[in-house]
N, CA, C and O atoms as CSV, one atom per row, in Angstrom:
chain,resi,resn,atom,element,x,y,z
A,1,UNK,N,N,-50.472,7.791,-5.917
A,1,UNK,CA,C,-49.465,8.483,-6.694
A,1,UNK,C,C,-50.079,9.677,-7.402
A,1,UNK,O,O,-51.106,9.656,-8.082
A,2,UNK,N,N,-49.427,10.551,-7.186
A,2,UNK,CA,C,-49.899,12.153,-7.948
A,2,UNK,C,C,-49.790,11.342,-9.538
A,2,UNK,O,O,-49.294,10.255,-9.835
A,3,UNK,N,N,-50.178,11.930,-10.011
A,3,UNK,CA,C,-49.905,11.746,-12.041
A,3,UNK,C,C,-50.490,12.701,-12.920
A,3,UNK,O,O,-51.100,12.484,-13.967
A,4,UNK,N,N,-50.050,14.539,-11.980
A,4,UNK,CA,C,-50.956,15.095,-12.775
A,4,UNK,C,C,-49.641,16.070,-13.370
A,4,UNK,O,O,-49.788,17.188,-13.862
A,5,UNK,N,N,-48.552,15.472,-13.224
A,5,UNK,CA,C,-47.074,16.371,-13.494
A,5,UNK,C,C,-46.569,15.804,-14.527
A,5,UNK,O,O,-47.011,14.720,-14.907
A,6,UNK,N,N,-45.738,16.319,-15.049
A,6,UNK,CA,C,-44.965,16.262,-16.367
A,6,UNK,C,C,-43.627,14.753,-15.925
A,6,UNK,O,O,-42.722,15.214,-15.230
A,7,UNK,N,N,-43.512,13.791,-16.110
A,7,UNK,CA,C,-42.584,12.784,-15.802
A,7,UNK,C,C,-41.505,12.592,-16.496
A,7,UNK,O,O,-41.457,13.359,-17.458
A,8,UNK,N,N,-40.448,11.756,-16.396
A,8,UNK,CA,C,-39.395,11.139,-16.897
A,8,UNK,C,C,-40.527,9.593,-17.546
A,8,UNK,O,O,-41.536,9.058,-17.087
A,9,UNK,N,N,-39.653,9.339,-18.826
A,9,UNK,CA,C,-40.774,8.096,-19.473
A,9,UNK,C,C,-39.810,6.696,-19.362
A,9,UNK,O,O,-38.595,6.790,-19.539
A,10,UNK,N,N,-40.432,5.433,-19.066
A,10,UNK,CA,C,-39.612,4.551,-19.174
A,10,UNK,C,C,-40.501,3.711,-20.273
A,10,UNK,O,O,-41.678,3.354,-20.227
A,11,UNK,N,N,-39.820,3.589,-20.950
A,11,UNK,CA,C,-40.582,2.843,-22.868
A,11,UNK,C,C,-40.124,1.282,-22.911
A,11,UNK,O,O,-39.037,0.824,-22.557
A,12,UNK,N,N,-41.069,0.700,-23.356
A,12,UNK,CA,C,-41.268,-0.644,-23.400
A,12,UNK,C,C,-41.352,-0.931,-24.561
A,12,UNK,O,O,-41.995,-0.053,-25.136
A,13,UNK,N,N,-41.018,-1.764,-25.271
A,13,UNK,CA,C,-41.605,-2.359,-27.022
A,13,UNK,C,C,-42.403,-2.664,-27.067
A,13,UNK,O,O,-43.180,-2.250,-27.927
A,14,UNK,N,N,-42.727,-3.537,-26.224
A,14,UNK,CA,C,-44.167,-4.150,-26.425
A,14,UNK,C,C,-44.963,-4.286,-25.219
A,14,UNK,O,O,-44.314,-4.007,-24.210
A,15,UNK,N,N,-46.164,-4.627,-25.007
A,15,UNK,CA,C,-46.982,-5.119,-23.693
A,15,UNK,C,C,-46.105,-6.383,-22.961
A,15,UNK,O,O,-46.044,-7.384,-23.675
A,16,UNK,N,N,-45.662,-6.451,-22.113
A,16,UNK,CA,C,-45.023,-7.215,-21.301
A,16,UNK,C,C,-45.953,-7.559,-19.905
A,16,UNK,O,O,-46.199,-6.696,-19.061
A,17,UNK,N,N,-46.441,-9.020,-19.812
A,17,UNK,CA,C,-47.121,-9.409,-18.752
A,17,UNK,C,C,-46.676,-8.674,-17.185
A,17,UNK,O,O,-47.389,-8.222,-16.289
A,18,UNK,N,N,-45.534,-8.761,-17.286
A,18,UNK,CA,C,-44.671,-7.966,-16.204
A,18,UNK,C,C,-45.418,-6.804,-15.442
A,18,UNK,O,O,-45.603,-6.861,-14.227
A,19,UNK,N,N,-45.765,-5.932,-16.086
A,19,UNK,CA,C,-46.575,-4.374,-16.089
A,19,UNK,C,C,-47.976,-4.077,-15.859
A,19,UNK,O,O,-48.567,-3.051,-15.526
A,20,UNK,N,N,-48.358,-5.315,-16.142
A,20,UNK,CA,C,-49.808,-5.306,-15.451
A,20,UNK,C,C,-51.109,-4.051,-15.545
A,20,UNK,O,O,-51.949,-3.806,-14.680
A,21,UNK,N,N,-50.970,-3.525,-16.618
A,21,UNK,CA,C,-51.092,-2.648,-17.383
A,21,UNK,C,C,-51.023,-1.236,-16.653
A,21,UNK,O,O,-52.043,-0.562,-16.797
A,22,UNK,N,N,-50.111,-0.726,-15.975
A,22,UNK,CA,C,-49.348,-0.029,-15.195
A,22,UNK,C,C,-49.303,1.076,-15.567
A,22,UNK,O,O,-48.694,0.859,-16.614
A,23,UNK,N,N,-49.481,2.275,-15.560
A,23,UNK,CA,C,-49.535,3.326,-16.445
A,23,UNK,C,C,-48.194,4.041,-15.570
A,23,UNK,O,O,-47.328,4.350,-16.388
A,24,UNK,N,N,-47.808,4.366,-14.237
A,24,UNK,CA,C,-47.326,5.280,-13.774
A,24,UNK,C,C,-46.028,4.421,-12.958
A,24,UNK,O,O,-46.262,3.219,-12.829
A,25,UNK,N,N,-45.045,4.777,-12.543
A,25,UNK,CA,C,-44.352,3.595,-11.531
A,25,UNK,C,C,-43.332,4.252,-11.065
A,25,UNK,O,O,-42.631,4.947,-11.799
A,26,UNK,N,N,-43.076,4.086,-9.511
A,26,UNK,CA,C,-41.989,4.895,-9.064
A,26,UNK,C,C,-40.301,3.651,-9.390
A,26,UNK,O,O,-40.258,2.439,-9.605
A,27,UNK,N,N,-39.274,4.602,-9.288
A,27,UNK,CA,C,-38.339,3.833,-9.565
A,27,UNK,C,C,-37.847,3.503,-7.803
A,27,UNK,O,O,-37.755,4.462,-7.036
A,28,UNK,N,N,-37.650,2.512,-7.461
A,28,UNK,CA,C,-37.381,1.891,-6.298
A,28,UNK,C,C,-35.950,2.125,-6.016
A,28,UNK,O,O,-35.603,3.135,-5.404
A,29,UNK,N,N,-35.144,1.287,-6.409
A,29,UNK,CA,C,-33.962,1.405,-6.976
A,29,UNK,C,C,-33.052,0.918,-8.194
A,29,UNK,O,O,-33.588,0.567,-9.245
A,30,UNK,N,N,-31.624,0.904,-8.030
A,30,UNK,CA,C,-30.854,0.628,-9.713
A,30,UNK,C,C,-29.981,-0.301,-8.830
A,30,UNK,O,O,-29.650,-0.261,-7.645
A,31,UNK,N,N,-29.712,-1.225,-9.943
A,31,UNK,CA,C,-28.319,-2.240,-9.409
A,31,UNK,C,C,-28.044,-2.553,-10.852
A,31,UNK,O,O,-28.521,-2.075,-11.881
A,32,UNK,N,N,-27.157,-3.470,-10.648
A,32,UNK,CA,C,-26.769,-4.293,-11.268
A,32,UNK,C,C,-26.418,-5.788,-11.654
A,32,UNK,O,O,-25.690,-6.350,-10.835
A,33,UNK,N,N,-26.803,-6.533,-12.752
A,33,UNK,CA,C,-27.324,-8.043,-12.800
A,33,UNK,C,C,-26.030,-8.514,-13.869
A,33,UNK,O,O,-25.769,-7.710,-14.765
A,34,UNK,N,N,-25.298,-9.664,-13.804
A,34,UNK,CA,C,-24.993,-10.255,-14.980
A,34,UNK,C,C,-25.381,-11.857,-15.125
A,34,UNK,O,O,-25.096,-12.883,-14.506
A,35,UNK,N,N,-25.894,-11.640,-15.860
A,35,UNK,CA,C,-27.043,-12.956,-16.445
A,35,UNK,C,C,-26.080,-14.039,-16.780
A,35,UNK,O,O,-26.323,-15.211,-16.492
A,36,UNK,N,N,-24.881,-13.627,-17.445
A,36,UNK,CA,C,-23.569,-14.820,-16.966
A,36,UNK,C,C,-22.933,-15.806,-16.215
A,36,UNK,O,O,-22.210,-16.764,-16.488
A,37,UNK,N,N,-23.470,-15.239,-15.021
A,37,UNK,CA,C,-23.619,-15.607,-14.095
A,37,UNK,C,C,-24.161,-16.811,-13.408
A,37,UNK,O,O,-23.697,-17.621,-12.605
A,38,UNK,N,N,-25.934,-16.557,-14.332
A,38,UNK,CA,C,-26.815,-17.159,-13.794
A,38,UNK,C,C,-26.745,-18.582,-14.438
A,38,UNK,O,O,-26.526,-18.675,-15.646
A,39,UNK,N,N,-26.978,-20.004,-13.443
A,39,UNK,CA,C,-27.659,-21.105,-13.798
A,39,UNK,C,C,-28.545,-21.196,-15.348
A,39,UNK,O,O,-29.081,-20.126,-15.638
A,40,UNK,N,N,-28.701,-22.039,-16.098
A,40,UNK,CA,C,-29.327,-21.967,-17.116
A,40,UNK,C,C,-30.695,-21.890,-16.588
A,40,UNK,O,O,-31.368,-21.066,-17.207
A,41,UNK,N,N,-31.457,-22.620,-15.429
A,41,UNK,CA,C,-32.667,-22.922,-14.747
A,41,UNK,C,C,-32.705,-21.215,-14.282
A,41,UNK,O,O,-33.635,-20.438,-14.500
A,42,UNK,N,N,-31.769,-20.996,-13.780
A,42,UNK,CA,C,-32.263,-19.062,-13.324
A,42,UNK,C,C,-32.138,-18.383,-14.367
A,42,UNK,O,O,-32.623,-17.346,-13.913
A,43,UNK,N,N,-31.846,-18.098,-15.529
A,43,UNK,CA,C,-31.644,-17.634,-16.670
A,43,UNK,C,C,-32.886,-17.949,-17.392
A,43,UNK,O,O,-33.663,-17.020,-17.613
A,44,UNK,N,N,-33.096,-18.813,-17.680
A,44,UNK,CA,C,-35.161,-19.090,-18.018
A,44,UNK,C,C,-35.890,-18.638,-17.567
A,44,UNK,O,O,-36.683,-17.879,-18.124
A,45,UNK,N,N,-35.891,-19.017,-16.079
A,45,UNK,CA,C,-36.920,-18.288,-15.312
A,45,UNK,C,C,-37.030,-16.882,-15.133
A,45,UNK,O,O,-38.080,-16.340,-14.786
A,46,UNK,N,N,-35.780,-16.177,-15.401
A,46,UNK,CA,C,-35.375,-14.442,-15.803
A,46,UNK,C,C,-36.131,-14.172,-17.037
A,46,UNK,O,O,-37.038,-13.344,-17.112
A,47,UNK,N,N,-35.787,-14.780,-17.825
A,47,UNK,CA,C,-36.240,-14.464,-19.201
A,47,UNK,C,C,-37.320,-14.722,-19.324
A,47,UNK,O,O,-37.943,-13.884,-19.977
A,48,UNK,N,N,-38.071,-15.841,-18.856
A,48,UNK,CA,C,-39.925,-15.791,-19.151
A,48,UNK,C,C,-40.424,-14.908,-18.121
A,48,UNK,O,O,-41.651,-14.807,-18.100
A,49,UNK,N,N,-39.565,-14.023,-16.975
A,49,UNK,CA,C,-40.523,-13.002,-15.928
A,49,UNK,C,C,-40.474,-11.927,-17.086
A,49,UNK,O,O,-41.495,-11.495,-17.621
A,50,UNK,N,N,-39.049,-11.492,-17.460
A,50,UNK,CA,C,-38.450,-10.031,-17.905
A,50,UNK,C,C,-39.031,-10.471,-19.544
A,50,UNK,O,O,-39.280,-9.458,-20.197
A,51,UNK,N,N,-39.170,-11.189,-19.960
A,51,UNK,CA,C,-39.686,-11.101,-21.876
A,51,UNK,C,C,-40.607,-11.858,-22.094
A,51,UNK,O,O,-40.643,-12.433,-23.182
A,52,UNK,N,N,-41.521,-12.056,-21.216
A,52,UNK,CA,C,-43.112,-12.684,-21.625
A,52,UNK,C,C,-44.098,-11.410,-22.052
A,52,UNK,O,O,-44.441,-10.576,-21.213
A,53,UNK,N,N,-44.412,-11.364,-23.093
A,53,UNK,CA,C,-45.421,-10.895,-23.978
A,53,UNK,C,C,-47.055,-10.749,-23.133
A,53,UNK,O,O,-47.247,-11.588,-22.253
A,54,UNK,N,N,-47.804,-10.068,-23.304
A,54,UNK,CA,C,-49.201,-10.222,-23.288
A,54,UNK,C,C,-49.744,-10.906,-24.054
A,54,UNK,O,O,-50.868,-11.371,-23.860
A,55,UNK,N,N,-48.627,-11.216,-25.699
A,55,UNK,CA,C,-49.659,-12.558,-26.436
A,55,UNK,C,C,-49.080,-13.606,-26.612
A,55,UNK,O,O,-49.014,-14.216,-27.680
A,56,UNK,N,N,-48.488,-13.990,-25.327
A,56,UNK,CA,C,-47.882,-15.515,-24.905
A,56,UNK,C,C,-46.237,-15.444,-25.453
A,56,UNK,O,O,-45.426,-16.261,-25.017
A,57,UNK,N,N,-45.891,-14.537,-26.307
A,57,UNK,CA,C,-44.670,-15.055,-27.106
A,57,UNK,C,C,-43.320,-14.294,-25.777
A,57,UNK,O,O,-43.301,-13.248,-25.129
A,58,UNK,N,N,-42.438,-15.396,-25.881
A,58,UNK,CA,C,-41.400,-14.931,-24.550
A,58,UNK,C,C,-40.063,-14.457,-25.834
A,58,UNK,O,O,-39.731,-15.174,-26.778
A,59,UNK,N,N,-39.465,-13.024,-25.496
A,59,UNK,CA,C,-38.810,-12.733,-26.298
A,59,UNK,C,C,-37.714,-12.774,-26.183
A,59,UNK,O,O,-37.452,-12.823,-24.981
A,60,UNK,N,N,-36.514,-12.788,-27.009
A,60,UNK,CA,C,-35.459,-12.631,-25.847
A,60,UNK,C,C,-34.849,-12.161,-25.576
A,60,UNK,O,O,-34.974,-10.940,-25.674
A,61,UNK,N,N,-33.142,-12.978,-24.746
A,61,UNK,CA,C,-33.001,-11.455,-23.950
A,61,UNK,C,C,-31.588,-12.286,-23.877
A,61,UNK,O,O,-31.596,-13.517,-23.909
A,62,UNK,N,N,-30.114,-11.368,-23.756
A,62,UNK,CA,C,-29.191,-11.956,-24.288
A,62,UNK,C,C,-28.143,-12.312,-22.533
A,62,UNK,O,O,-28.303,-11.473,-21.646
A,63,UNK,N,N,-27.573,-13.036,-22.359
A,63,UNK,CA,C,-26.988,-13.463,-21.409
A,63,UNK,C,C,-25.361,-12.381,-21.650
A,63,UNK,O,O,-24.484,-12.408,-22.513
A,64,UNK,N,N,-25.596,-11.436,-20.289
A,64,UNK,CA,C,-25.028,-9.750,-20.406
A,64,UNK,C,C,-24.944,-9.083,-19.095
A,64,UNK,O,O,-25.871,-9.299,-18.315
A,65,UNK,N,N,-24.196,-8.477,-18.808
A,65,UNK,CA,C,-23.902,-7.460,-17.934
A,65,UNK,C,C,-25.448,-6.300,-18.458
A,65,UNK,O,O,-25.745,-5.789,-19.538
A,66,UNK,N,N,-26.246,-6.266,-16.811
A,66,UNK,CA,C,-27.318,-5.322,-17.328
A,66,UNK,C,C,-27.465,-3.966,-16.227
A,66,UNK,O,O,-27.166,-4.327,-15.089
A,67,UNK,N,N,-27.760,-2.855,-16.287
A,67,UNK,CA,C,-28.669,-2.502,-15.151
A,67,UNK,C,C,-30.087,-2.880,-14.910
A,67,UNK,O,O,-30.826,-3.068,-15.877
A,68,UNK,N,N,-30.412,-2.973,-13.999
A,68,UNK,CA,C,-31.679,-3.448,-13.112
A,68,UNK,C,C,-32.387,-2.261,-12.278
A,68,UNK,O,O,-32.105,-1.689,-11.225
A,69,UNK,N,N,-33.517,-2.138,-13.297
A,69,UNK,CA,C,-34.310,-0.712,-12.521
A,69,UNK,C,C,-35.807,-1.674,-12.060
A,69,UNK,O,O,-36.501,-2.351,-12.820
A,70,UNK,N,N,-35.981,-1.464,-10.647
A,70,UNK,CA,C,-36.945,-1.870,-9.753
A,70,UNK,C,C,-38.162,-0.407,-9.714
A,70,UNK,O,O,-38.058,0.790,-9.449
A,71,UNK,N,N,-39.175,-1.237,-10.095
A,71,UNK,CA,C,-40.436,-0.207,-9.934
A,71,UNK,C,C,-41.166,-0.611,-8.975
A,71,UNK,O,O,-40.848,-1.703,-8.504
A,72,UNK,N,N,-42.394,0.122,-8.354
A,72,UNK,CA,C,-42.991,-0.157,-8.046
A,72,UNK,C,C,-44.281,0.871,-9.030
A,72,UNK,O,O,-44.311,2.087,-9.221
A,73,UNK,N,N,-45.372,-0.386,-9.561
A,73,UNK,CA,C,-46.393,0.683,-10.207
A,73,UNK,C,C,-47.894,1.347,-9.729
A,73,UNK,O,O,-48.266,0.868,-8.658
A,74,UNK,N,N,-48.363,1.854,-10.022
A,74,UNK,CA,C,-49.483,2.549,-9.588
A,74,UNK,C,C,-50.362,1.410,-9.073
A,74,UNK,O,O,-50.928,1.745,-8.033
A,75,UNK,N,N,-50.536,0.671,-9.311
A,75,UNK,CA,C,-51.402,-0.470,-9.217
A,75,UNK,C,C,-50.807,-1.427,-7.769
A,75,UNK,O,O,-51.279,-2.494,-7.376
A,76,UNK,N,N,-49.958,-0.863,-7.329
A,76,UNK,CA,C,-49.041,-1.367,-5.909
A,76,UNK,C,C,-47.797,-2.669,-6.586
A,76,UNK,O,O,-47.025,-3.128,-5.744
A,77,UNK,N,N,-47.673,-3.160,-7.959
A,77,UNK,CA,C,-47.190,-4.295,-8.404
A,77,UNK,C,C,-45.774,-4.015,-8.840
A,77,UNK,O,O,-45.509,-3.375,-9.858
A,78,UNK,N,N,-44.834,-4.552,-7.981
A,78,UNK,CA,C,-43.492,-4.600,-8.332
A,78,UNK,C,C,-42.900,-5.079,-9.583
A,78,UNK,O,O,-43.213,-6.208,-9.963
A,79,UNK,N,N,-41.976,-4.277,-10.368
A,79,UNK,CA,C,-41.693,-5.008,-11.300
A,79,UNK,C,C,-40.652,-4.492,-11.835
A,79,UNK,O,O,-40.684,-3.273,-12.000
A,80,UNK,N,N,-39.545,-5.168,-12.225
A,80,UNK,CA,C,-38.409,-4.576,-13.102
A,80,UNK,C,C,-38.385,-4.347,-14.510
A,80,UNK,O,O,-39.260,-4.587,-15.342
A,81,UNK,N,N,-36.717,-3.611,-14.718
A,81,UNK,CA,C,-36.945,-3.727,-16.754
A,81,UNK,C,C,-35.254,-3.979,-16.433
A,81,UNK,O,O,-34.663,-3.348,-15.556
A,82,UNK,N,N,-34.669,-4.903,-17.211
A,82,UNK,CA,C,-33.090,-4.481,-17.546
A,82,UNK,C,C,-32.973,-3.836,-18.735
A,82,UNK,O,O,-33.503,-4.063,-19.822
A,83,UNK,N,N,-31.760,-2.513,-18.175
A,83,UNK,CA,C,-31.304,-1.924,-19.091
A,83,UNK,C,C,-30.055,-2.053,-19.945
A,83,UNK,O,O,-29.822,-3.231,-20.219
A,84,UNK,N,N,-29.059,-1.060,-20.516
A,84,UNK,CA,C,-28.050,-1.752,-21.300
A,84,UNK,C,C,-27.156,-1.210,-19.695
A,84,UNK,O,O,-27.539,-0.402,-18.848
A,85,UNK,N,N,-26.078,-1.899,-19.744
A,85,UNK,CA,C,-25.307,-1.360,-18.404
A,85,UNK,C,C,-24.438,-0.558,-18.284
A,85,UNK,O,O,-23.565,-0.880,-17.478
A,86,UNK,N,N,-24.293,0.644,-18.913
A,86,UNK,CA,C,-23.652,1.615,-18.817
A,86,UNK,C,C,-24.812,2.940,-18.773
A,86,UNK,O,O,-24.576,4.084,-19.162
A,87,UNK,N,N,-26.179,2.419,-18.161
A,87,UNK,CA,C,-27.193,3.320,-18.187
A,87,UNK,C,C,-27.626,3.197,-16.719
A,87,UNK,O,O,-28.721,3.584,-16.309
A,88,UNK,N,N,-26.744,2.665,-16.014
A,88,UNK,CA,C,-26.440,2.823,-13.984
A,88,UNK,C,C,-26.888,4.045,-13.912
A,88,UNK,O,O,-28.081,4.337,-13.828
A,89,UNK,N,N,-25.423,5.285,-13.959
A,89,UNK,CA,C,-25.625,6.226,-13.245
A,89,UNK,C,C,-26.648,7.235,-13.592
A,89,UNK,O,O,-27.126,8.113,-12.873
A,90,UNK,N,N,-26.990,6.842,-15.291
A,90,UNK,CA,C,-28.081,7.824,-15.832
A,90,UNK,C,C,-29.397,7.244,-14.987
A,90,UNK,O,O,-30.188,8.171,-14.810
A,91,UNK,N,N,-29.859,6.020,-14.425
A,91,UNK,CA,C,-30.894,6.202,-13.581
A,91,UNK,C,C,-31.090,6.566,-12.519
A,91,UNK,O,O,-32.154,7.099,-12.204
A,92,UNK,N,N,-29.790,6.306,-11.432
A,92,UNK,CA,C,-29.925,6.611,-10.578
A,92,UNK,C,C,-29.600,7.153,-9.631
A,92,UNK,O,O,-29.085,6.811,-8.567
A,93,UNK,N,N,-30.190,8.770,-10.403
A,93,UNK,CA,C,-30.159,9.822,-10.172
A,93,UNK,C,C,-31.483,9.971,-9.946
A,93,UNK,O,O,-31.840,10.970,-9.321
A,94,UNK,N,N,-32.391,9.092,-10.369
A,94,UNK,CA,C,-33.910,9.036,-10.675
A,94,UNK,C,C,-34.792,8.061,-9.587
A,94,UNK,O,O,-35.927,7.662,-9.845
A,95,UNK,N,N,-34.193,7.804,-8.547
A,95,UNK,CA,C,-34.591,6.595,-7.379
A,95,UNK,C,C,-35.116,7.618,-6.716
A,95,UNK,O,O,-34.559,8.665,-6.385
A,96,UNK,N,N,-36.819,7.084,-6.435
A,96,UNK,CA,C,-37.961,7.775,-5.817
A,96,UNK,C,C,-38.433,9.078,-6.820
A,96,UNK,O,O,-38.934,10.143,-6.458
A,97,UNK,N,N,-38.096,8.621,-8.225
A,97,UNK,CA,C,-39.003,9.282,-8.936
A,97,UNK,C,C,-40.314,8.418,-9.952
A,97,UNK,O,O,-40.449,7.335,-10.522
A,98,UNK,N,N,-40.934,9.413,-9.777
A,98,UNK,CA,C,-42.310,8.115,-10.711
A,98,UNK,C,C,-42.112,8.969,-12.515
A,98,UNK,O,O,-42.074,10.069,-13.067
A,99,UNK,N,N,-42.047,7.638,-12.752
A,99,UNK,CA,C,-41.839,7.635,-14.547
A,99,UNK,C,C,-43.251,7.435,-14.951
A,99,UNK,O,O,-44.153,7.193,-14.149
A,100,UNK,N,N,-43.453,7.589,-16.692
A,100,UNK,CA,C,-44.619,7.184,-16.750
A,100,UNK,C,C,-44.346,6.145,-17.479
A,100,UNK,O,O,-43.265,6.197,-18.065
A,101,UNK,N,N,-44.940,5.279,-17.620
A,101,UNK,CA,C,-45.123,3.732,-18.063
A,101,UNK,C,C,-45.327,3.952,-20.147
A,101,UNK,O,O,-46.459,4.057,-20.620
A,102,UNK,N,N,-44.697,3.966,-20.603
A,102,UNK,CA,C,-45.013,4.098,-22.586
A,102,UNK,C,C,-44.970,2.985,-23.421
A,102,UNK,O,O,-43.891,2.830,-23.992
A,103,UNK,N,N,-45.953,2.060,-23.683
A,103,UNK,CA,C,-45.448,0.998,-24.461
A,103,UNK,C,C,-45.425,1.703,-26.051
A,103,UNK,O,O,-46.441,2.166,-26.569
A,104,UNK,N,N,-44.010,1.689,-26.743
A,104,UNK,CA,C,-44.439,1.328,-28.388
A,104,UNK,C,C,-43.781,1.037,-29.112
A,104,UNK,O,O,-42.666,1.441,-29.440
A,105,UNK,N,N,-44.465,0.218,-29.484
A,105,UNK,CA,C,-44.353,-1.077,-30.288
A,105,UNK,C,C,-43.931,-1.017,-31.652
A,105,UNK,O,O,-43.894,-1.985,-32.412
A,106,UNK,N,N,-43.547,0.408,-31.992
A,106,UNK,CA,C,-43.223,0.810,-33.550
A,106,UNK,C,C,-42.066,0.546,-33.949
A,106,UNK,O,O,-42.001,0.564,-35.178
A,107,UNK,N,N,-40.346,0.110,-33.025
A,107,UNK,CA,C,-39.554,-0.643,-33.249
A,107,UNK,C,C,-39.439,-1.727,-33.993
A,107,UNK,O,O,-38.379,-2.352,-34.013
């Protein structure tokens, strides 16, 4: 991956195991998820991939209509973020672009 250009940023709160300390990541594609949906057993297992911490603590995450942005990061490691879901078409406009990876944590 080039990473010597000016990017679009995708911001994280905190270190999320997910990211693998990922600095750069192309956006794959956008869909859409409603966690309403899901089994309580698939709804856990969502929530400890998408809100596990780097210092063990799993955060959470509210059972919702989301968008679903698929990365792939510099490091070759697939990984998503859900967004709020009326932020569809604002991403993807952005499929096969590389973002840069921003954790902060000052929220």
């Amino acid at each position: 991956m080039n990473t010597s250009l000016d990017y679009p940023v995708i911001k994280f709160d905190r270190k999320y195991k997910k990211l693998y300390n990922q600095n750069y990541a192309e956006l794959i594609t956008v869909t859409y998820m409603d966690t309403n949906l899901l089994t309580d057993k698939m709804f856990n297992t969502l929530k400890e991939y998408e809100c596990l911490g780097e210092d063990g603590i799993c955060y959470s995450l509210q059972r919702q209509e989301y968008t679903v942005l698929i990365f792939v990061g510099d490091n070759g490691i697939v990984f998503q973020s859900l967004r709020d879901k009326s932020k569809f078409v604002e991403y993807h406009k952005y499929i096969n672009h590389i973002f840069k990876v921003v954790i902060d944590e000052s929220k």
